[in-house]
C-alpha positions as CSV (number, residue, x, y, z in Angstrom):
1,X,144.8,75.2,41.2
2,X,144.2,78.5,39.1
3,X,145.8,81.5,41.1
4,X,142.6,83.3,41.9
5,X,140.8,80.4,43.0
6,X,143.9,79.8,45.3
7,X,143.2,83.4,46.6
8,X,139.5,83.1,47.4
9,X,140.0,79.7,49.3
10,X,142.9,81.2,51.6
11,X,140.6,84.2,52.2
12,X,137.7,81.3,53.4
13,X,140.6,79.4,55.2
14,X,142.0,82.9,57.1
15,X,138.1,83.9,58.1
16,X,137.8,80.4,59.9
17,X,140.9,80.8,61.6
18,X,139.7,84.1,62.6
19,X,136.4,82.7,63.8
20,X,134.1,83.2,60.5
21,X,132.4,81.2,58.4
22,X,134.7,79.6,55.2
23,X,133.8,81.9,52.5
24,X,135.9,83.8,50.3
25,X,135.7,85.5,47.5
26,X,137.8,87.0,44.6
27,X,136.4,89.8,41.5
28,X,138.9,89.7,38.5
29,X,138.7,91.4,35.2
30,X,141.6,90.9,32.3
31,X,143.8,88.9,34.4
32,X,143.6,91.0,37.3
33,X,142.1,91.3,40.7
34,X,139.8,94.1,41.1
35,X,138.5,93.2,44.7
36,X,138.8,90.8,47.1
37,X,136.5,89.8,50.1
38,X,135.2,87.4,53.0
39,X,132.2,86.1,54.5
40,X,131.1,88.7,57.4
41,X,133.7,91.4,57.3
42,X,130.8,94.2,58.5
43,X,131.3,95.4,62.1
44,X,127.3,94.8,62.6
45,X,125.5,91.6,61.8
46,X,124.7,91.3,58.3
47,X,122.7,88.5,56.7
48,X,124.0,90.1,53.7
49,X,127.3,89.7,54.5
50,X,128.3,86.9,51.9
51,X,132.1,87.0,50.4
52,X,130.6,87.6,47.0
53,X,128.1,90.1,47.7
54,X,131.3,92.1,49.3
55,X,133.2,91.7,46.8
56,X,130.8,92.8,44.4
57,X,129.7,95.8,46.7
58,X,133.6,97.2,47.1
59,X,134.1,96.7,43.0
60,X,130.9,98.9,42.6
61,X,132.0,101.3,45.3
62,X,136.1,101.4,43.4
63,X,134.5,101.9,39.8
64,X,131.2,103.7,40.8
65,X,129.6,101.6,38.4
66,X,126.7,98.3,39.0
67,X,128.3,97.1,35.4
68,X,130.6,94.3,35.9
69,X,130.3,92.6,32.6
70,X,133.3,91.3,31.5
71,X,134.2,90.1,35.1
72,X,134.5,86.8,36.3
73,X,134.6,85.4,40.0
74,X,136.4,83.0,41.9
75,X,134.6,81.7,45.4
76,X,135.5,79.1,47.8
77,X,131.6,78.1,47.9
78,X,128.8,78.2,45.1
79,X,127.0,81.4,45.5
80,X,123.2,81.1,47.2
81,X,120.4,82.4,45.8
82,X,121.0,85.6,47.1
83,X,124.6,86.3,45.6
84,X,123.9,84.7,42.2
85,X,121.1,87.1,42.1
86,X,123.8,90.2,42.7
87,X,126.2,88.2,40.3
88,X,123.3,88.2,37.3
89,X,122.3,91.6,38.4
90,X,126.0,92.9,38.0
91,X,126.3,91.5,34.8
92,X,129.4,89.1,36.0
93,X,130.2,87.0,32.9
94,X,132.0,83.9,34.9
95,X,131.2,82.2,38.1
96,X,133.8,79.7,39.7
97,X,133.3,78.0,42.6
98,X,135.3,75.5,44.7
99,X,133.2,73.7,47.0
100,X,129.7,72.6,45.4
101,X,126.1,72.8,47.6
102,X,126.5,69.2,48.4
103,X,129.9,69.4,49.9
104,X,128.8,72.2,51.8
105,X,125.9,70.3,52.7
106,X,128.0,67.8,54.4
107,X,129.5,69.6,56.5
108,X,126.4,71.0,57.9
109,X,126.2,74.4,55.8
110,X,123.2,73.2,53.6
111,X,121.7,76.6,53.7
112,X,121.6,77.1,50.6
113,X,120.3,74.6,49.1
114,X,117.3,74.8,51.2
115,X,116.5,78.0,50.3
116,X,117.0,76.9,46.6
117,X,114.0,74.2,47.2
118,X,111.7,76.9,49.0
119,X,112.2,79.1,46.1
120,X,111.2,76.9,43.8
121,X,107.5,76.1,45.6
122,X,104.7,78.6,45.1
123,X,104.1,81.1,47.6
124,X,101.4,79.1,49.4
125,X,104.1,76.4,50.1
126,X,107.1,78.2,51.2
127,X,107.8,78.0,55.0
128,X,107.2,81.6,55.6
129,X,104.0,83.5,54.7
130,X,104.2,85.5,51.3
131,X,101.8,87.4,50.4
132,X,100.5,89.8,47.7
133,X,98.6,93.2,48.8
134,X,97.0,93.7,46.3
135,X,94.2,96.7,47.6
136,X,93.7,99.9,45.2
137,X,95.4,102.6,46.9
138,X,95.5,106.6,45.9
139,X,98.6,106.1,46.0
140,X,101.0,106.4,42.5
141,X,101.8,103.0,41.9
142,X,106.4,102.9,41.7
143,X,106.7,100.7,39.6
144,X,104.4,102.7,36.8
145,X,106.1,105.8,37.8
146,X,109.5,104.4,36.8
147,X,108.4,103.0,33.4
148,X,106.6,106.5,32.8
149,X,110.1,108.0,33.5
150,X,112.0,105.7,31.5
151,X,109.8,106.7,28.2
């Protein structure tokens, strides 16, 4: 097994033995790691909290930079919805993963792949209520105010 991958499955298999979920992640860039993380390593509860979305937060924090093209990562689990959005949004090049959504699945962590089905029905369908607001305000709309600025 690649070294790196190695590294991100001990971190998963140390955060179960300390009582965590088995996620583990590691950030590399030319051969080397950059950061390393696990699953829930916040002192608060943190849905957010996910081994690649720490690693990718302490990488940003190191470099002061969101631009981690030219990056790849290594994680014991394939990243949810959630951290493959922060993965694209970083511009990480590479994603590789050990255990798959059905493996996880199997073992009763099929989280993700639920929320991978919900997000793929419209709004109306999805098991929580989304909806639009669409009323006219007065107020400046954000979105228009950042393109203005960006002209």
């Amino acid at each position: 097994m690649n070294q790196f991958m190695e590294r991100a499955v001990k971190l998963a298999e140390e955060n179960v033995r300390e009582g965590q979920i088995p996620f583990g992640a590691v950030l590399v860039k030319d051969g080397e790691i950059v950061t390393e993380a696990a699953a829930g390593e916040q002192e608060n509860p943190d849905v957010t909290g996910h081994a690649e979305i720490n690693a990718i937060r302490k990488a940003q924090k190191q470099l002061q930079t969101s631009d981690l093209s030219d990056y790849t990562i290594y994680t014991s689990g394939e990243p949810c919805s959630m951290c493959m959005t922060a993965i694209y949004a970083a511009d990480i090049e590479t994603v590789y993963f050990y255990n798959g959504l059905e493996q996880m699945t199997e073992v009763g962590m099929g989280e993700g792949e639920k929320i991978y089905e919900e997000l793929s029905k419209p709004n109306e369908e999805r098991s929580i209520t989304i909806k639009h607001f669409s009323d006219q305000t007065d107020q400046t709309d954000p979105m228009q105010l950042w393109y203005d600025k960006q002209s």
